[in-house]
C-alpha positions as CSV (number, residue, x, y, z in Angstrom):
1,X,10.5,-1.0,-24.4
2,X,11.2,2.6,-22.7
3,X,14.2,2.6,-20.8
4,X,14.0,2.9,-16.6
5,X,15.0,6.1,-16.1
6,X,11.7,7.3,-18.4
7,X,9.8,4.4,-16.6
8,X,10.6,6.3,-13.6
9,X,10.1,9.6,-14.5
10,X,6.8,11.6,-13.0
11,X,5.6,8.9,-11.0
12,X,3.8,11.7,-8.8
13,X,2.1,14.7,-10.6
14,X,1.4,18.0,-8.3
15,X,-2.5,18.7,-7.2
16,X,-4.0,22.2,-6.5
17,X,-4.5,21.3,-3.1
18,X,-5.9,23.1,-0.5
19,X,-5.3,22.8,3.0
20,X,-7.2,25.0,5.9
21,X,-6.3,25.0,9.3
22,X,-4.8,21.7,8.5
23,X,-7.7,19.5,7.4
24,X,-8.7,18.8,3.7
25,X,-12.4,19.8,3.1
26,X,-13.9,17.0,0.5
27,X,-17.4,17.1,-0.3
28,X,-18.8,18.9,2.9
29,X,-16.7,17.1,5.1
30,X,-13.3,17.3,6.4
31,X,-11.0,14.3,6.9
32,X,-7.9,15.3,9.4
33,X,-4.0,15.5,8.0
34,X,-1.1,15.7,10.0
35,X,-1.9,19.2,10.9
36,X,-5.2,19.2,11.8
37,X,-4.8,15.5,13.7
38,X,-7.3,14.4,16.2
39,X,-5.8,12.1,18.4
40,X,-7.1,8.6,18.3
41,X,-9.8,7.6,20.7
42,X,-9.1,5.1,22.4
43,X,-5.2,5.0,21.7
44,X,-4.9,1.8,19.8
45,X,-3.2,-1.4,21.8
46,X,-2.3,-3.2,18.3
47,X,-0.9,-1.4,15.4
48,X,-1.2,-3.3,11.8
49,X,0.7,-1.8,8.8
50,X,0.6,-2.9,5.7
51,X,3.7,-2.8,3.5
52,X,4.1,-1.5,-0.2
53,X,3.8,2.2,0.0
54,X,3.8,2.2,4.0
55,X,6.9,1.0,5.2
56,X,8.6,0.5,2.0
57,X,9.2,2.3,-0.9
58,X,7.5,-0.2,-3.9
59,X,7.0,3.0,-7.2
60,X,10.6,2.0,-8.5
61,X,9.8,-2.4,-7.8
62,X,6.6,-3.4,-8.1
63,X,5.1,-0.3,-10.2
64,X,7.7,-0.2,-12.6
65,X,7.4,-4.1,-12.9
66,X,3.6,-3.2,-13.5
67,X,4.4,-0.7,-16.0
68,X,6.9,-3.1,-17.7
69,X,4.8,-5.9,-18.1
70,X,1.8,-4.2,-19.3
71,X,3.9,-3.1,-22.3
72,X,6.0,-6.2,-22.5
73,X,2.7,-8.1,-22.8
74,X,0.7,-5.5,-25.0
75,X,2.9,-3.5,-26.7
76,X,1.3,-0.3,-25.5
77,X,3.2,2.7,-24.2
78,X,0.5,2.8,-20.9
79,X,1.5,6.0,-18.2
80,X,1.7,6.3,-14.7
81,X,-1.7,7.7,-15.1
82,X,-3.3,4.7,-16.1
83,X,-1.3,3.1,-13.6
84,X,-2.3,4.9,-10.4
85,X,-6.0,4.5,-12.1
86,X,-5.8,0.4,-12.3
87,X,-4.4,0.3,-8.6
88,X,-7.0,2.3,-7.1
89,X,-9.5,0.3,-8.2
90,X,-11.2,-2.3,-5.7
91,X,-9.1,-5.9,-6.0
92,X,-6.4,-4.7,-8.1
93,X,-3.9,-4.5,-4.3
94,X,-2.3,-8.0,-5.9
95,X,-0.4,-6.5,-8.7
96,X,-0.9,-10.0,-11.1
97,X,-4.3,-9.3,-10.6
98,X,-4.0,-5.9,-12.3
99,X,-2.2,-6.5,-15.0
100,X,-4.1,-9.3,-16.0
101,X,-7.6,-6.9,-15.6
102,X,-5.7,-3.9,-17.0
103,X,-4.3,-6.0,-20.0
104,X,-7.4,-8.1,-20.6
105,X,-9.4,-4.6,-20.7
106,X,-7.1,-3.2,-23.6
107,X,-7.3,-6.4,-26.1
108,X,-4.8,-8.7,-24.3
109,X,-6.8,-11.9,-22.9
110,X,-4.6,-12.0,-19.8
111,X,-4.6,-14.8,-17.1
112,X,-3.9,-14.4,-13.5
113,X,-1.0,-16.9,-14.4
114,X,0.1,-15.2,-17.4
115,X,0.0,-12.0,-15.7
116,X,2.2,-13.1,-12.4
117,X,4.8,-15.0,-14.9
118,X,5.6,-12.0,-16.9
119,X,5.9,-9.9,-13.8
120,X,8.5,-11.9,-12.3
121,X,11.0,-11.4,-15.7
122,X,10.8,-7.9,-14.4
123,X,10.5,-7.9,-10.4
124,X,13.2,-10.8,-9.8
125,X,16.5,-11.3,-10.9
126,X,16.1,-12.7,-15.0
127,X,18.1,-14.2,-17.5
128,X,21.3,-12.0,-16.6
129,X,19.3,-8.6,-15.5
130,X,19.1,-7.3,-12.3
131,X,15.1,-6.8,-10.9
132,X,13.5,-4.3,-10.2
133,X,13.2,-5.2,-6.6
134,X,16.7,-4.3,-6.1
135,X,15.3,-0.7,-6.0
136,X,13.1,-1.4,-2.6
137,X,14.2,1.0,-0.2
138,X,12.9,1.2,3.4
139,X,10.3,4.0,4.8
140,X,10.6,3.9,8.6
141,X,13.6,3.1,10.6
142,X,14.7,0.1,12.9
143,X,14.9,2.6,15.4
144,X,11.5,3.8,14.6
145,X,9.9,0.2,14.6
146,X,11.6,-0.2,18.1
147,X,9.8,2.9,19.8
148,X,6.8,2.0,18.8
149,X,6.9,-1.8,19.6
150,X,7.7,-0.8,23.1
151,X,4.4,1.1,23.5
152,X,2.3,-1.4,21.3
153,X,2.1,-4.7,19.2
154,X,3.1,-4.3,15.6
155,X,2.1,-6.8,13.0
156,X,2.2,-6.6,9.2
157,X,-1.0,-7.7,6.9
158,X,0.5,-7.6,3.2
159,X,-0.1,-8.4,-0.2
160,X,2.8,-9.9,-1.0
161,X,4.0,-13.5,-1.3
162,X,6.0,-15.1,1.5
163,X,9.4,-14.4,-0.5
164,X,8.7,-11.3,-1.6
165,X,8.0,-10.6,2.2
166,X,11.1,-12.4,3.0
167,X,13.8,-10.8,0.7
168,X,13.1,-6.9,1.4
169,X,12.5,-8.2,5.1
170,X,15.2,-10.3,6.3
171,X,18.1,-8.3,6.6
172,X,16.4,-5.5,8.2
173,X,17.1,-4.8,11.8
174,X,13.2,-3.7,12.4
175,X,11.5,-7.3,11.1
176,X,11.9,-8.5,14.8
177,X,9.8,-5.8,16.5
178,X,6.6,-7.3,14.0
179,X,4.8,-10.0,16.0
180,X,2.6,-11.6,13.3
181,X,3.2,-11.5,9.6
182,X,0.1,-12.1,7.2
183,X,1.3,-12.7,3.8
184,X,-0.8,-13.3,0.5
185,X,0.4,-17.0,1.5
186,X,-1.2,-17.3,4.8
187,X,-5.3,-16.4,4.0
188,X,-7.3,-18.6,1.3
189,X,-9.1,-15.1,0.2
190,X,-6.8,-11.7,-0.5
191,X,-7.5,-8.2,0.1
192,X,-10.1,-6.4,0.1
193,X,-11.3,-9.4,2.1
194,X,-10.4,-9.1,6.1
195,X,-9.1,-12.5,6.8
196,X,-5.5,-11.5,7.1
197,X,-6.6,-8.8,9.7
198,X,-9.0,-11.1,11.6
199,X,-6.0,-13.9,11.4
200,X,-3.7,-11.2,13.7
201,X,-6.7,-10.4,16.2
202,X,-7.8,-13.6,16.8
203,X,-10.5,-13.3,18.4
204,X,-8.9,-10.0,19.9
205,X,-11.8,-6.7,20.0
206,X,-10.8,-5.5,16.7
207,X,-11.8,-2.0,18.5
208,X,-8.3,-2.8,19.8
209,X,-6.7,-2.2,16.6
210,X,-5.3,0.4,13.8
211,X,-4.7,-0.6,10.5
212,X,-2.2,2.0,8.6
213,X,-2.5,1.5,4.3
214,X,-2.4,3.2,1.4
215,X,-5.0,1.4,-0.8
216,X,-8.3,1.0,-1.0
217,X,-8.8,-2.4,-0.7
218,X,-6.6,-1.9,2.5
219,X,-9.2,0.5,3.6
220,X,-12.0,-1.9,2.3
221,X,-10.5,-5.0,4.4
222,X,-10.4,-2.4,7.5
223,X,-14.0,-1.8,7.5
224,X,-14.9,-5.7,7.3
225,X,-13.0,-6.5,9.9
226,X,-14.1,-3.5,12.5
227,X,-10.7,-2.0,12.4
228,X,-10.1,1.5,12.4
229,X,-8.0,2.6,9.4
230,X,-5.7,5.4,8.7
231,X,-4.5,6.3,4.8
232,X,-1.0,7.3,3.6
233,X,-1.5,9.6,0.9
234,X,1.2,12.1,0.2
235,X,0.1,15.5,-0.6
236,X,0.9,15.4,-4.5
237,X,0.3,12.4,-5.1
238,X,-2.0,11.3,-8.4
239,X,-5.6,11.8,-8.3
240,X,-5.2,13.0,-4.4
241,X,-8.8,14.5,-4.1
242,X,-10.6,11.3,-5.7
243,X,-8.7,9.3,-3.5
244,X,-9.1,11.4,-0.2
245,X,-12.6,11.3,-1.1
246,X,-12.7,7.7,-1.1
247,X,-11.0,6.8,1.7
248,X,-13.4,9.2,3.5
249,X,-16.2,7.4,2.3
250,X,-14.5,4.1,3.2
251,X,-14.2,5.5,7.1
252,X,-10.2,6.7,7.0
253,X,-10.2,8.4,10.3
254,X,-7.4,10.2,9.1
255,X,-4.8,11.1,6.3
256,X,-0.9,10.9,6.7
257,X,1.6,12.4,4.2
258,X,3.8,9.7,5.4
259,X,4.1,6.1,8.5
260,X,6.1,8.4,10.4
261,X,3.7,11.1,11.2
262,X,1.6,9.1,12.8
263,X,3.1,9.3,16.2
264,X,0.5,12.8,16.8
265,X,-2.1,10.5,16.9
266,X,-0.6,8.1,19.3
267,X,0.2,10.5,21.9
């Protein structure tokens, strides 16, 4: 097994990129960044985020983990590439459920079961080694989650478990601005499904409402539930154009390189 320093290395490859007067031009069509923002109309009353890879930093946790089960369970050397490929991929936001497609696809019969116990030797705390989720580190501020709670509602729709939630969650100052919390615990059916979102409205005009993700079965569930979406997706990050494209197609009404540059759009 590669050691975590390789595991880690190149997690991000460099597009050719091309930005003009701010917006991204895909296909005919132009979907606005942070420089060529259109400010959101109406301003949103009730901002949703989701978690891994919006407020916190998951490619050294739960992407390594992926990375080290899928050769711990088929002894293949598989990249980042492959990687960023399998999570893309519509129902592959749960990470078990990944593995067990990815490794099933390349000769490896996987359950959802087997996948999710070989993950946790590698996410949690095992047999004397420190997890991976040790390496979690935060995206946003307290201070940040403060300023906006005082000019709108924040709740969190995630993927993860109630104690995954919990641990990267509970000794951070900015968990008490959130109003609702929609774990993979809470809903009978996962993203891409909307049930976490609808759970937060209820009943509420999801017109009301801005999701902020960076997958596309965030940007799926969005669209089932009526709620407008916007994408984080760093400039540089793998595969950038295919997945601007998509969450174009999906409806994005916008691309940020990062949570905190949404407050243009707010204003």
């Amino acid at each position: 097994m590669a050691d975590r320093e390789t595991l880690l290395a190149g997690p991000f490859e460099a597009q050719d990129i091309k930005l003009k007067r701010g917006a991204y031009n895909i296909q005919r069509g132009t979907l606005p960044t942070l420089r060529g923002h259109t400010r959101l109309e109406p301003i949103p009353e009730i901002l949703i985020f989701d978690v891994d890879g919006v407020l916190v930093d998951v490619r050294g946790s739960f992407w390594r983990s992926a990375l080290e089960t899928m050769r711990f369970l088929t002894g293949r050397r598989v990249t980042w590439a492959e990687l960023y490929k399998w999570k893309n991929q519509p129902g592959n936001n749960d990470d078990w459920s990944m593995v067990s497609n990815w490794a099933t696809a390349l000769g490896r019969p996987t359950t959802y079961e087997e996948a999710r116990d070989a993950f946790q030797q590698f996410y949690w705390d095992y047999d004397g080694r420190p997890g991976n989720v040790r390496q979690e580190k935060m995206l946003i501020s307290a201070k940040q989650a403060e300023r906006w709670a005082k000019r709108f509602e924040l709740d969190l729709f995630t993927g993860r478990t109630r104690q995954e939630f919990t641990y990267t969650f509970e000794r951070w100052a900015g968990t008490r601005q959130f109003r609702t919390v929609v774990t993979m615990d809470d809903v009978t059916r996962k993203k891409p499904y909307p049930d976490g979102l609808l759970k937060i409205l209820g009943g509420r005009d999801p017109g009301t409402a801005l999701y902020v993700g960076d997958n596309i079965d965030d940007a799926l569930a969005a669209r089932a539930a009526g709620v407008r979406f916007l994408a984080i997706l760093p400039p540089g990050a793998y595969g950038y154009r295919q997945r601007a494209a998509k969450f174009r197609e999906l409806g994005a009404v916008g691309l940020l390189p990062r949570t905190t540059a949404i407050q243009p759009w707010l204003k």
